[in-house]
C-alpha positions in Angstrom: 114.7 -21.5 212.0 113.2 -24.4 211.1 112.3 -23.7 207.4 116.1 -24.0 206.6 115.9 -27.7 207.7 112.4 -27.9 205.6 114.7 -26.8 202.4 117.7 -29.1 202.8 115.0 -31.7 203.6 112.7 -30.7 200.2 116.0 -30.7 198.1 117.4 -33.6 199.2 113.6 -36.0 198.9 113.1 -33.8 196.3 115.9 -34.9 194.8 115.0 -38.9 194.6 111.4 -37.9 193.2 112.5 -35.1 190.5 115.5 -37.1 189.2 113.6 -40.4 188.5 111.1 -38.3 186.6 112.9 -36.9 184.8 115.1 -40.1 183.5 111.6 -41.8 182.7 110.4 -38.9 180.7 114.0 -38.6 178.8 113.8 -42.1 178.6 117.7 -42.9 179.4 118.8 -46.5 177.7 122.3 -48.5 178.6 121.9 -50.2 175.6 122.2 -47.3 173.7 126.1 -46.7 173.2 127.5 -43.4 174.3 129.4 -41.0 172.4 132.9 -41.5 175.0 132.5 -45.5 173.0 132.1 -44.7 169.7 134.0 -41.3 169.8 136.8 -41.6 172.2 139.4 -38.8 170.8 141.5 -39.1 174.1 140.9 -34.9 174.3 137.5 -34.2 175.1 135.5 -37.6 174.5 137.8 -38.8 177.3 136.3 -42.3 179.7 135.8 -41.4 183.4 134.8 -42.5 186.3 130.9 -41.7 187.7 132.4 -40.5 190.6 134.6 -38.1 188.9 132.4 -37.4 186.4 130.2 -36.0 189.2 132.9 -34.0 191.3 133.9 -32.2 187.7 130.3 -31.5 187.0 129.5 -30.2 190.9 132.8 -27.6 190.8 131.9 -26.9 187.1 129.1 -25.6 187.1 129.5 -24.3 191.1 132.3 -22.0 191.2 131.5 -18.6 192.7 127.6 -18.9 192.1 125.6 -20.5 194.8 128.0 -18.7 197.1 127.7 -15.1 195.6 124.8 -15.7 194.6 123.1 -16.7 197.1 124.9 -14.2 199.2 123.3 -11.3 197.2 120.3 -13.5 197.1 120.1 -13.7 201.5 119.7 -9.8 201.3 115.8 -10.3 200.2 115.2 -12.5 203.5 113.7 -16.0 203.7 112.0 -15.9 200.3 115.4 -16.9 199.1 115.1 -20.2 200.9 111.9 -20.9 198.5 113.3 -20.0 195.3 116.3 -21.6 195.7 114.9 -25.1 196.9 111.6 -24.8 193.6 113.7 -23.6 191.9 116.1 -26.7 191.8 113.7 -28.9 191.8 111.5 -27.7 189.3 113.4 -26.0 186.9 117.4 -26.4 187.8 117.7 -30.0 187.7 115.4 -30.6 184.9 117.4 -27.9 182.7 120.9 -29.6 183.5 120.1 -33.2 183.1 118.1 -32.9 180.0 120.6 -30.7 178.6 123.2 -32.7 178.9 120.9 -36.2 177.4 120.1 -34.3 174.8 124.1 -33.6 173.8 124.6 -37.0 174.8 121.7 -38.5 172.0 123.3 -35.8 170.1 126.9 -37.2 169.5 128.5 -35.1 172.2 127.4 -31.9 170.4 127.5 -28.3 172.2 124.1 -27.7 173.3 123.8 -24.3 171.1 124.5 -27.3 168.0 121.4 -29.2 170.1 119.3 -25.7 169.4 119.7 -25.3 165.9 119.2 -29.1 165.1 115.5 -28.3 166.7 115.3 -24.8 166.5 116.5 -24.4 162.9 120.0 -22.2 161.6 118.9 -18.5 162.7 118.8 -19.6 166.7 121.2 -21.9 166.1 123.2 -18.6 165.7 121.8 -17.0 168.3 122.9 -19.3 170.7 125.9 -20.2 169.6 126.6 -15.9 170.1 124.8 -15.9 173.1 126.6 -18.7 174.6 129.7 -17.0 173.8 129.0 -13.7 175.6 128.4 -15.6 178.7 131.4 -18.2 178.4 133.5 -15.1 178.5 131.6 -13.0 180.8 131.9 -16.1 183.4 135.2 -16.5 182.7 135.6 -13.1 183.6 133.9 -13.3 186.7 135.6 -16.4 187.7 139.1 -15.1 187.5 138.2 -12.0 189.1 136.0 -12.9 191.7 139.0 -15.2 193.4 141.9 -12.3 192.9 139.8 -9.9 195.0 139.3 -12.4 197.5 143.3 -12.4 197.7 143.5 -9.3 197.5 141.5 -8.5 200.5 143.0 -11.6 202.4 146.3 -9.7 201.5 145.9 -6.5 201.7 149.2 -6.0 204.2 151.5 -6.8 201.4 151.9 -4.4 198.5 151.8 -6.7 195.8 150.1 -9.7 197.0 147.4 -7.3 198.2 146.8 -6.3 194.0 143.9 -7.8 192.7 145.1 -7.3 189.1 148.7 -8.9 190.0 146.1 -12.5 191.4 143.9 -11.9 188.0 146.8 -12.4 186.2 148.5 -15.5 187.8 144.9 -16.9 187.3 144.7 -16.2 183.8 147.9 -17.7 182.8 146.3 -21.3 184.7 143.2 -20.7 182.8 145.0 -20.5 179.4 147.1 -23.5 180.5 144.0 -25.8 181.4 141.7 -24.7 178.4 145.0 -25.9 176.0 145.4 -29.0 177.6 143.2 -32.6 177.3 140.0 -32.5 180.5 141.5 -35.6 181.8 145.4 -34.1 182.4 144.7 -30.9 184.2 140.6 -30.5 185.1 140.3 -34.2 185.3 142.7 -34.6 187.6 142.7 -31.5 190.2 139.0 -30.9 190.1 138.2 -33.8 192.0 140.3 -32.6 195.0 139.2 -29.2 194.9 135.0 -30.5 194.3 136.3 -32.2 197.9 137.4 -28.7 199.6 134.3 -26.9 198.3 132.1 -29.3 199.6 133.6 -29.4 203.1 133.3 -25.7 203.4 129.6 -25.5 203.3 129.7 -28.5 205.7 131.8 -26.8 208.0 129.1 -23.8 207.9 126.5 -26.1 208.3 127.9 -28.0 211.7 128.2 -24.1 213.1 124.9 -23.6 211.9 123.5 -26.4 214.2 126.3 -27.0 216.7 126.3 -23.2 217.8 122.6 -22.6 217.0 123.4 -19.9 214.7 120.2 -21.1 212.8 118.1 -19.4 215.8 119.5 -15.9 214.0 117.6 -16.5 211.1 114.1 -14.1 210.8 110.8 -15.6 211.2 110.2 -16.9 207.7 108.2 -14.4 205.2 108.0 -13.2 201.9 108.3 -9.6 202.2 111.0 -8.0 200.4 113.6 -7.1 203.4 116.3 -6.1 200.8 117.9 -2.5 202.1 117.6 -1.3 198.3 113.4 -1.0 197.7 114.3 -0.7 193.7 115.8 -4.0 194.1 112.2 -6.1 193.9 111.8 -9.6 194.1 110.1 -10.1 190.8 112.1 -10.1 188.5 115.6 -9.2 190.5 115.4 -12.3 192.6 114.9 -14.5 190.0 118.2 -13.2 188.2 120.4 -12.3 191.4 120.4 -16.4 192.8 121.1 -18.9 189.4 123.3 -21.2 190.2 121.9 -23.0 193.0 117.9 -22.9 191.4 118.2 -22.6 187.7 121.1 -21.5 185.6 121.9 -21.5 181.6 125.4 -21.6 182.4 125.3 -25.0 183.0 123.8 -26.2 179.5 127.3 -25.6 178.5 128.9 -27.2 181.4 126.8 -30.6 180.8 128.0 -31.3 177.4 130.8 -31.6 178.5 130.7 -34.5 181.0 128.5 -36.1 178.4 130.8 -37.0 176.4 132.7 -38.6 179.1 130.0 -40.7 180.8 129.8 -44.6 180.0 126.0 -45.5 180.6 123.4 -43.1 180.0 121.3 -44.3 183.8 124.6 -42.5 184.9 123.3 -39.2 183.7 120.2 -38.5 186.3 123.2 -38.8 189.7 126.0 -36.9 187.8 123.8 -33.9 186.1 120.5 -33.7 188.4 122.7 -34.8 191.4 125.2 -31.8 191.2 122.4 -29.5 190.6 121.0 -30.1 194.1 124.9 -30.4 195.9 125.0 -26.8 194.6 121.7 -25.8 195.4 122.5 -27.3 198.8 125.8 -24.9 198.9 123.5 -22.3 198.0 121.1 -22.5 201.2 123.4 -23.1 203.9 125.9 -19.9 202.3 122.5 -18.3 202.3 122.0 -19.0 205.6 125.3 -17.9 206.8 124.9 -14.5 205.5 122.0 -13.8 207.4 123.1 -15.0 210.7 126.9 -14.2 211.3 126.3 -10.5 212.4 123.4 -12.4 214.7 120.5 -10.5 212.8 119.4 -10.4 209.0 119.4 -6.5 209.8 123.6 -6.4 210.4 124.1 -8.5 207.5 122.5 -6.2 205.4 124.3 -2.9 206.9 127.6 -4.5 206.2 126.4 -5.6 202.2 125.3 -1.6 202.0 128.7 -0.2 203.5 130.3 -2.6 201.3 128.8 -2.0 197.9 127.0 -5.2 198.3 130.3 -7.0 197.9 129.6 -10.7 198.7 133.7 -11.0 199.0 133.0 -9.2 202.0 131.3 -11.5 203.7 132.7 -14.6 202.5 135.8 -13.7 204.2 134.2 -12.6 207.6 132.3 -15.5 207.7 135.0 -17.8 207.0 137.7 -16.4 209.7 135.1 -15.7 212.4 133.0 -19.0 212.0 136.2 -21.4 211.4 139.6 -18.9 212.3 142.8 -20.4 210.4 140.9 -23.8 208.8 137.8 -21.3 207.7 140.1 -19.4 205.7 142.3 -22.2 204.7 139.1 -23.8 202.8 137.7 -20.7 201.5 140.8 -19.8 199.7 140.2 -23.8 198.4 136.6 -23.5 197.8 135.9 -19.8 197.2 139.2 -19.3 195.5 141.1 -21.9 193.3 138.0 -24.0 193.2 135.8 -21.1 190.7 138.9 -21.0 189.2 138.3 -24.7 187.5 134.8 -23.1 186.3 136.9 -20.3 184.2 138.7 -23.2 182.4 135.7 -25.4 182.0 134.2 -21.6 180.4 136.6 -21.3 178.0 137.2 -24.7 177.1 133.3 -24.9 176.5 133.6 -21.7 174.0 136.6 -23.3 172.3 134.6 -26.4 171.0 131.7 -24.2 170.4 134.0 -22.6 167.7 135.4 -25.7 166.7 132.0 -26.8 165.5 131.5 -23.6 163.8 134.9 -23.8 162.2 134.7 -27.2 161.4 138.4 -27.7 163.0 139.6 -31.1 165.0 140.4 -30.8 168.3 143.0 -33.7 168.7 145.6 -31.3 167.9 147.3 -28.2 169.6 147.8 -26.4 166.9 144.4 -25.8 166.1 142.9 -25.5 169.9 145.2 -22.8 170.2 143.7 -20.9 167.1 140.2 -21.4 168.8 141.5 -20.5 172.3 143.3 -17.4 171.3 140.7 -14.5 170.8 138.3 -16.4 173.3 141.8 -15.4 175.3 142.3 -11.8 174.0 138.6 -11.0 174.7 138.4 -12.4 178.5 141.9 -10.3 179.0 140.0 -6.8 177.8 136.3 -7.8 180.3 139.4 -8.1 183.4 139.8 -4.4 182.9 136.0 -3.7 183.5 134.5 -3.1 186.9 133.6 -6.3 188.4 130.1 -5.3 189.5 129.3 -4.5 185.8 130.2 -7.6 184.8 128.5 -9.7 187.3 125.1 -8.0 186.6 125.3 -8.6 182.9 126.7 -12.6 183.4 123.7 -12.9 185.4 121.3 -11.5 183.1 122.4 -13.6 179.7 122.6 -16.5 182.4 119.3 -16.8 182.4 118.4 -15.8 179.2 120.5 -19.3 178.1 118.4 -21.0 180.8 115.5 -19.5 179.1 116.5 -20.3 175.4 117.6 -24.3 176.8 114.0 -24.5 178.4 112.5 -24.0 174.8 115.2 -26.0 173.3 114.1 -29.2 175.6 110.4 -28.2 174.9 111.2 -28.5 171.1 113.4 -31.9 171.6 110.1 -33.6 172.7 107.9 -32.3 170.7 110.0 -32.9 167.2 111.1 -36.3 168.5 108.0 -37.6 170.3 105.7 -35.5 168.8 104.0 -34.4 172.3 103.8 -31.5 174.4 106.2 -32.0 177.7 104.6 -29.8 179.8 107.5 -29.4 182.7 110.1 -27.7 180.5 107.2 -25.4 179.2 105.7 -23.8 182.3 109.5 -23.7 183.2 110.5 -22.3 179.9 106.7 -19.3 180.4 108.2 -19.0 183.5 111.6 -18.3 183.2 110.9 -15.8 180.0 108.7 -13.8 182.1 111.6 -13.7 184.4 114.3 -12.4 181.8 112.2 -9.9 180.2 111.0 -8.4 182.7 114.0 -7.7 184.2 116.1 -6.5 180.8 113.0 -4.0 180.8 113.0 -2.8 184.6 117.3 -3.2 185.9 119.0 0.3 185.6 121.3 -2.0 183.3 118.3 -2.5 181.0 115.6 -0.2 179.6 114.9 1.1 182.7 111.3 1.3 182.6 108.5 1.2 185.9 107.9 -1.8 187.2 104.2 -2.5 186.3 105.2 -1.9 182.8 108.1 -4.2 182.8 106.0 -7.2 184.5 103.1 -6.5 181.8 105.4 -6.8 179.1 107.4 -9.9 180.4 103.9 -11.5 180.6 102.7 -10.7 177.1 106.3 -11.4 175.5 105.7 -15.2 177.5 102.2 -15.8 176.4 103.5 -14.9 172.7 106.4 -17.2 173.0 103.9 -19.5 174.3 101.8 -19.6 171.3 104.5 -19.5 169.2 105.8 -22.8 170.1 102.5 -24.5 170.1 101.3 -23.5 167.3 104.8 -22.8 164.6 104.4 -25.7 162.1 107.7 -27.6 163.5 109.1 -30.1 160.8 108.4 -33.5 162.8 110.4 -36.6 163.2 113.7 -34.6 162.5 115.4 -37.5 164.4 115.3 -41.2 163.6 
């Protein structure tokens, strides 16, 4: 019991440790003028408040993650709790808020345009295609996600109870809100909602502590408890939570409220701040799963009956925990509030075309142009299975975390000229991570697992090398 309160107390004097790092090692200046003064277009490059700024960034990059994730994430038992809270700490909140200073330095720029300014033109392609795949994939996810939770909620009522009939009132707001300037639509309603899917984990946490639900939790280990003994904890852990440790998704996100923020000392509340509020969602949904049967061991029976559905449980925790309010807030926070994530997705791949197509963005006209096959390919992935979806999202999630952490690595190096040794033992770590699970998940190549976790190691150590010792072309930026 008491190791949850250990994490929410790491993460949160964590938090006031990490964050300060890592705006002295970045090096954040308010007398450096940011992009929303010099390139206010009124569309995206849009003035904000901090505050707002932050409650866009939280829901952002939030949506269904740390609650699905972390859901799938309970069913390994307490060694959850640890990755999520190093994770964050370490890795997570250093890869979001040096992302988005990095787009920030950079003009505003899309942080696959970030990677090929250090990286050079080929993985400046790479990412900009990789980035795509998961912009889409998450959009995917986002939209369905939500419609099954209706769908369940409303299974009574023949057409109400259709997930594809919710999926496609969703994707009509989605199309709307990626069209449409971040300050008229996301600007404005993302706020409220950022308000609702924070009070739901709140809620859970007062249960937590009022009812002593906390007392259900195992004695803390970190032994693999997960029904499934294929599913292992390295690598499958590492990929199943994201958001709420370390997620790539969110290196698109960033850029985004860059471009909006007055003062660069802003950036180290807004981006490493939302990182732990989500990994904060993360533990206490974590913990939730885990104790509303009363034992780790009925949480994990009802996953397995369930196809390891985490809609499943978000619902029965929600009406049993909190009745009529509990599902009142998870149709906010678990439903219409991902849905600001899809919009955010797409409105992220739409400028990541614009800079390849070299097309302004003041006008609707040409957003349209970007926005349309972005919209004809998210409408074919909604006829996919949603399981098959999520597994791949979550793989190229953190192979864009992985390809960021090099990015940052590079930024210092080609800048500074020095070897910044957090993003790189982040960046090892996180590519031993990603290739070993592309080589061991039935999704992958399938291989053993002591062949898979060589493999990830040596493909690391080359990587390693590889950025130490590649002749980089220094002082690339005045």
């Amino acid at each position: 019991m008491i190791y949850f309160f250990i994490s929410l107390f790491l993460l949160i004097g964590g938090y006031a440790v990490m964050s300060r790092m890592a705006a002295k090692t970045f090096g954040a200046d308010d007398n450096i003028a940011t992009p929303v003064i010099r390139l206010a277009d009124g569309v995206d490059f849009v003035e904000m408040p901090k505050w707002r700024i932050f409650f866009v960034q939280f829901l952002n990059i939030a949506g269904l993650g740390p609650i699905y994730g972390a859901i799938s994430g309970a069913l390994f038992g307490p060694v959850a709790f640890v990755w999520i809270v190093f994770g964050a700490l370490f890795i997570g909140g250093m890869h979001d808020y040096f992302a988005a200073m990095i787009s920030l330095r950079d003009d505003g720029a899309t942080f696959a345009q970030s990677t090929g300014k250090y990286l050079g033109k080929t993985m400046l392609i790479i990412m900009r295609i990789f980035t795509l795949i998961l912009l889409v994939l998450l959009a995917t996810v986002f939209i369905k996600g939500p419609a099954h939770i209706l769908s369940l909620r409303l299974e009574n009522h023949s057409l109400l109870s259709s997930s594809s009939f919710w999926s496609t009132i969703i994707f009509g707001y989605v199309m709307t809100a990626t069209l449409f300037p971040i300050d008229k639509i996301t600007g404005r309603i993302t706020p409220i909602l950022g308000i609702a899917f924070i009070l739901m984990p709140i809620a859970l946490l007062v249960i937590l502590i009022i009812q002593n639900k906390v007392a259900y939790l195992p004695p803390f280990s970190l032994t693999n408890v997960h029904f499934n003994p294929v599913i292992r904890i390295w690598p499958m852990l590492f990929i199943t939570i994201a958001c709420g440790a370390v997620s790539g998704f969110h290196a698109t996100q960033s850029p985004l409220m860059a471009r909006c923020i007055k003062k660069e000392s802003d950036g180290r509340q807004i981006f490493y701040g939302a990182m732990i509020a989500e990994s904060s969602v993360a533990l206490i949904w974590a913990a939730a799963a885990m104790t509303f049967t009363g034992s780790i061991e009925g949480f994990s029976s009802i996953m397995e009956a369930n196809g390891s559905n985490p809609a499943v449980v978000v619902m029965a925790i929600s009406e049993s925990w909190l009745g009529q309010i509990g599902i009142l807030l998870a149709i906010l926070s678990v439903v219409i509030a991902p849905v600001t994530s899809a919009d955010t997705a797409l409105r992220s791949a739409r400028f990541t075309l614009a800079e390849v197509f070299k097309l302004p963005q003041q006008h609707l006209k040409f957003r349209l142009i970007l926005a349309t096959p972005l919209f004809v390919m998210t409408f074919i992935m909604l006829n996919i299975d949603f399981d098959k979806i999520w597994r791949y999202f979550a793989f190229f999630n953190q192979l864009l975390a992985t390809m960021t952490l090099w990015t940052i690595a590079c930024y210092f190096k080609q800048r500074y000229n020095v070897i910044a040794w957090w993003p790189v033992i982040a960046a090892i770590f996180m590519t031993s991570v990603v290739m070993s699970y592309i080589l061991y998940a039935p999704e992958g190549l399938h291989q053993s697992i002591q062949m898979s976790v060589i493999l990830g190691f040596m493909i690391a150590f080359m990587t390693t090398l590889l950025f130490l010792f590649y002749p980089f072309q220094k002082n690339v930026v005045s």
